[in-house]
C-alpha positions in Angstrom: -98.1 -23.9 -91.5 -94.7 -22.6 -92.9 -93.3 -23.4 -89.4 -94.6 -20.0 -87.8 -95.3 -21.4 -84.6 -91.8 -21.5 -84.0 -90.7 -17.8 -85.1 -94.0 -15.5 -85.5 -96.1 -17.6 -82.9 -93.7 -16.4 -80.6 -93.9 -13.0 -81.5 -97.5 -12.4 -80.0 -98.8 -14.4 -82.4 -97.2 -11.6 -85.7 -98.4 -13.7 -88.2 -98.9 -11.3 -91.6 -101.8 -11.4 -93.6 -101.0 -10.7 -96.8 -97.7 -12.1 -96.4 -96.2 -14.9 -99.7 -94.3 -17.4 -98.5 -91.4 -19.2 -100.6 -94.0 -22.4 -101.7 -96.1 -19.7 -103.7 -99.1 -19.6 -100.6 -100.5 -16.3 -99.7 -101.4 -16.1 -96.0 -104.9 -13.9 -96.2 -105.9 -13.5 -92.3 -105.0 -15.5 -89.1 -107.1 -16.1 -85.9 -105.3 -17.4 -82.7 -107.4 -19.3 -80.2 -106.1 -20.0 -76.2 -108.6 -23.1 -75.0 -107.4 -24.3 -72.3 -103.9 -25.1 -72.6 -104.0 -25.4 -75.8 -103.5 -22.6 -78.7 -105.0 -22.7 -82.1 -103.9 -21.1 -85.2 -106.8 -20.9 -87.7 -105.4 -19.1 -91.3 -106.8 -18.4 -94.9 -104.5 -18.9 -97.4 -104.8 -19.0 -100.9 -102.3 -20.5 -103.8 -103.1 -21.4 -107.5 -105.7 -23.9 -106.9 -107.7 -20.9 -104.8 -108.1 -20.6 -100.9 -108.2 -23.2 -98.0 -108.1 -23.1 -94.0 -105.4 -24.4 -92.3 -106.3 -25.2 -88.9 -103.2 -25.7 -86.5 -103.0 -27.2 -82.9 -99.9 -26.0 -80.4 -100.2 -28.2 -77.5 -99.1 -27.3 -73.7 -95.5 -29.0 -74.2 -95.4 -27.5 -78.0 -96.5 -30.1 -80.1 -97.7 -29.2 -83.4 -100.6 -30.7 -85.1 -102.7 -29.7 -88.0 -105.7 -29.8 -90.5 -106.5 -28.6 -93.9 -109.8 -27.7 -95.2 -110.8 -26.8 -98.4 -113.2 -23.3 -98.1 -116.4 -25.5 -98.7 -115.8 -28.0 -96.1 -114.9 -25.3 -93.8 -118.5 -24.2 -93.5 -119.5 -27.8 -93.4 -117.4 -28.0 -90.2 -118.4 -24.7 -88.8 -122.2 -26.5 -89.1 -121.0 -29.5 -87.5 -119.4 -27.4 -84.5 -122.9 -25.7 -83.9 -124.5 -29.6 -83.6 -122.3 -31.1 -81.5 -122.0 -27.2 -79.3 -125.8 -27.8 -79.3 -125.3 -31.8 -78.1 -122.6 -30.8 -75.4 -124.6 -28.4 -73.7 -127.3 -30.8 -73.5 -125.1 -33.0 -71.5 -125.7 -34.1 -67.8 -123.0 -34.1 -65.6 -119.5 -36.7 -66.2 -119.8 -40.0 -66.3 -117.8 -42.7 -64.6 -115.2 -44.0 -66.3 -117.5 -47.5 -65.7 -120.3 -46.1 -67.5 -118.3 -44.7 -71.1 -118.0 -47.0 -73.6 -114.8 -48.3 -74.7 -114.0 -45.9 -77.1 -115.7 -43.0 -75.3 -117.2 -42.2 -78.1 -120.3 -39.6 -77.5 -121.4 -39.1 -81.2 -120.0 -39.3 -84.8 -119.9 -37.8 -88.1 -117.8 -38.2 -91.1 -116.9 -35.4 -94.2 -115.6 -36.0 -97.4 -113.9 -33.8 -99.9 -113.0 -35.2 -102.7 -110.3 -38.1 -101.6 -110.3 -36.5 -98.6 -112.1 -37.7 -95.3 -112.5 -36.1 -91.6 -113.7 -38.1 -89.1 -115.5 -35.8 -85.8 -116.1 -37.5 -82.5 -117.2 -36.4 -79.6 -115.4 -37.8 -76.6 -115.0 -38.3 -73.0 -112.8 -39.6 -70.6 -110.9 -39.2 -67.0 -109.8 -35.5 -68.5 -113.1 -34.6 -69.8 -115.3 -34.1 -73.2 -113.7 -33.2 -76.2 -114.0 -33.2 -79.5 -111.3 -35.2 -81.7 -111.0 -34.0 -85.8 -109.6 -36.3 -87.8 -108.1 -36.1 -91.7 -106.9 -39.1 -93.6 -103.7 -38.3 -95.6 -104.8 -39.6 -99.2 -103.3 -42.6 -100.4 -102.4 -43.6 -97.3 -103.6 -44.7 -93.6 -102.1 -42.0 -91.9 -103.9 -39.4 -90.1 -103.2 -35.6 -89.0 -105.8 -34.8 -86.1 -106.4 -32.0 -83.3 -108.0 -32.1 -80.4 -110.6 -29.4 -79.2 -111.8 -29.3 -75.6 -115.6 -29.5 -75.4 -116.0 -25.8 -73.7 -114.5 -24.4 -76.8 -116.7 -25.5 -79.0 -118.5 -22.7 -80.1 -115.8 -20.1 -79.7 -113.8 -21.8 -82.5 -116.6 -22.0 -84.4 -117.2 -18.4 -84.5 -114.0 -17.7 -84.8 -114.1 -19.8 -88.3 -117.4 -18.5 -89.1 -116.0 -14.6 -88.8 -113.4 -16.2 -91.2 -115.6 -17.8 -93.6 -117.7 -13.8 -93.6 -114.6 -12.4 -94.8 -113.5 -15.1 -97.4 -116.5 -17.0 -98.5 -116.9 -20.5 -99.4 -116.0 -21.0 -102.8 -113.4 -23.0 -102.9 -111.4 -21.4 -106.3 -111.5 -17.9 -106.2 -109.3 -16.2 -108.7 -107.4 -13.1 -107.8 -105.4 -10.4 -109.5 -101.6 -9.8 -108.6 -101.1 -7.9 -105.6 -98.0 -5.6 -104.4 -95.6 -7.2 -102.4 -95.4 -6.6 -98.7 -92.7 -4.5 -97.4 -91.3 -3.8 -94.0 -89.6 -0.7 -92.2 -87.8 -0.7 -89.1 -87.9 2.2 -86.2 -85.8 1.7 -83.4 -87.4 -1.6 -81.6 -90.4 -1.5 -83.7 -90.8 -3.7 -87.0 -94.2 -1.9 -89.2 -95.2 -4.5 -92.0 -97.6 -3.2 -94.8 -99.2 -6.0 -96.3 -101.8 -6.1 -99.2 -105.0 -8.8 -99.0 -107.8 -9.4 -100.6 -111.5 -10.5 -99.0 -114.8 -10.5 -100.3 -115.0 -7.1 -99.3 -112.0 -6.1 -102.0 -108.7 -5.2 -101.4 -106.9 -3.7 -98.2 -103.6 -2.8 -96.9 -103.0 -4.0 -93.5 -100.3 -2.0 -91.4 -98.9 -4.0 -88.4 -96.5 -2.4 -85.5 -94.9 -5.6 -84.4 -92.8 -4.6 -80.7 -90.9 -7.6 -78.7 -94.4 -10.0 -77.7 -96.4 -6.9 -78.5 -98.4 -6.7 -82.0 -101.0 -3.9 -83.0 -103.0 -3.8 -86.3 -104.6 -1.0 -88.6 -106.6 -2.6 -91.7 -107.2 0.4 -94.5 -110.1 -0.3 -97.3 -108.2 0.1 -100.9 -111.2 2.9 -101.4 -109.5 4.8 -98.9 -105.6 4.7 -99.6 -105.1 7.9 -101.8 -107.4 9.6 -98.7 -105.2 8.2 -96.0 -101.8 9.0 -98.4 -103.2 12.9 -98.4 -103.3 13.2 -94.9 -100.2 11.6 -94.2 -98.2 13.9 -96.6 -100.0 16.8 -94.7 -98.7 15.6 -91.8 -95.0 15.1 -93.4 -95.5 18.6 -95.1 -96.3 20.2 -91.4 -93.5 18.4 -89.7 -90.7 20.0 -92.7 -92.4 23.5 -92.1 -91.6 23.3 -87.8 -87.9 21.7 -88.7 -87.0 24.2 -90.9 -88.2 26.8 -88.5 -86.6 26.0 -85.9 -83.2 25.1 -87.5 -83.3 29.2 -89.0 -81.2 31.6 -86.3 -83.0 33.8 -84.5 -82.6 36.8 -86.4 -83.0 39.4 -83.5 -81.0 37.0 -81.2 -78.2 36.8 -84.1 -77.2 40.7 -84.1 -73.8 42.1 -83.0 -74.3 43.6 -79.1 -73.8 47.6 -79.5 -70.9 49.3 -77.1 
């Protein structure tokens, strides 16, 4: 994911929405997860071919592993995390190691998009249940996978389903040119104003981004020339008390009389 897990994943998680990076991908939204000891990085993004999920895995020691799924299988897999949520919780208690099979394999399923396959399986061993997600590179044998602990099951998936809300399903979703995002910076502070797009329309979202510190206001396009009118108010105001104070006082400013 553009390598931000080693420079904005360690601002607080500052990742921009909105934001273009040099491959021609526009980051949409971002949604960090702490299972565990284990952080997730779930993002929208959206190129020329239309919008995908990256889903992103930063292990305890920092190892980096990740996923990408195209809008459509998303929601397949946000389905699939509610059935095997539902089958964990159904669960008795560990079993010995004795009593797992040799794969510790729980239950399977399998997704395909296009030449693309993910493989889901739920596992146990000495550590506990989890649930493995694996994606075959095409053309090749390789494989990318992450690793969810079973207690997290159903927090990431509503975390991708709040996602999914937002940016739908479809997998090519056309969009008009947006503004660039820009960036001002105020003594240890770092604002970003980024433009997005969602199935809700277009919205500015203004970030305060402070040492591991990062805030967020998101602004409906509907409301921008409201929200520009109250801020010039404000500026207008703030000119009227400067310039007042920096006049003389004009009954202080007379010559003494003898």
């Amino acid at each position: 994911m553009s390598d931000r897990e080693s420079g904005d994943e360690q601002q607080g998680g500052s990742a921009r929405a909105g934001s273009v990076s040099g491959s021609g991908e526009q980051e949409l939204a971002t949604r960090m997860l702490q299972i565990q000891s284990k952080r997730f990085y779930l993002d929208v993004k959206q190129n020329k071919r239309g919008r995908f999920i990256k889903i992103a895995e930063v292990g305890a020691g920092g190892k980096k592993s990740r996923l990408l799924l195209a809008m459509s299988t998303a929601a397949e897999f946000r389905d699939y995390l509610t059935d095997f949520g539902e089958h964990y919780s159904k669960l008795g208690p560990p079993q010995s190691p004795e009593s797992l099979p040799e794969d510790g394999k729980i239950r399977s399923e399998m997704m395909r998009k296009d030449n693309r396959r993910y493989y889901l399986d739920l596992k146990e061993n000495k550590r506990g249940r989890f649930l493995k997600v694996s994606q075959v590179i095409p053309r090749t044998s390789a494989r990318q996978q992450i690793v969810i602990p079973a207690q997290g099951l159903i927090e990431f998936r509503d975390a991708l389903t709040d996602l999914l809300l937002d940016y739908g399903t479809d997998d090519q979703e056309g969009q008009a040119p947006l503004p660039e995002s820009r960036s001002m910076r105020v003594e240890n502070k770092i604002f970003y104003f980024d433009v997005g797009t969602n199935r809700r329309g277009v919205f500015m979202r203004i970030s305060e981004v402070r040492s591991n510190f990062r805030t967020a206001i998101t602004i409906p396009e509907r409301s921008w020339s409201k929200f520009r009118d109250i801020m010039s108010d404000f500026v207008d105001r703030a000119e009227v008390s400067d310039k007042e104070e920096a006049e003389p006082d004009e009954a202080g400013d007379e010559p003494e009389q003898d």
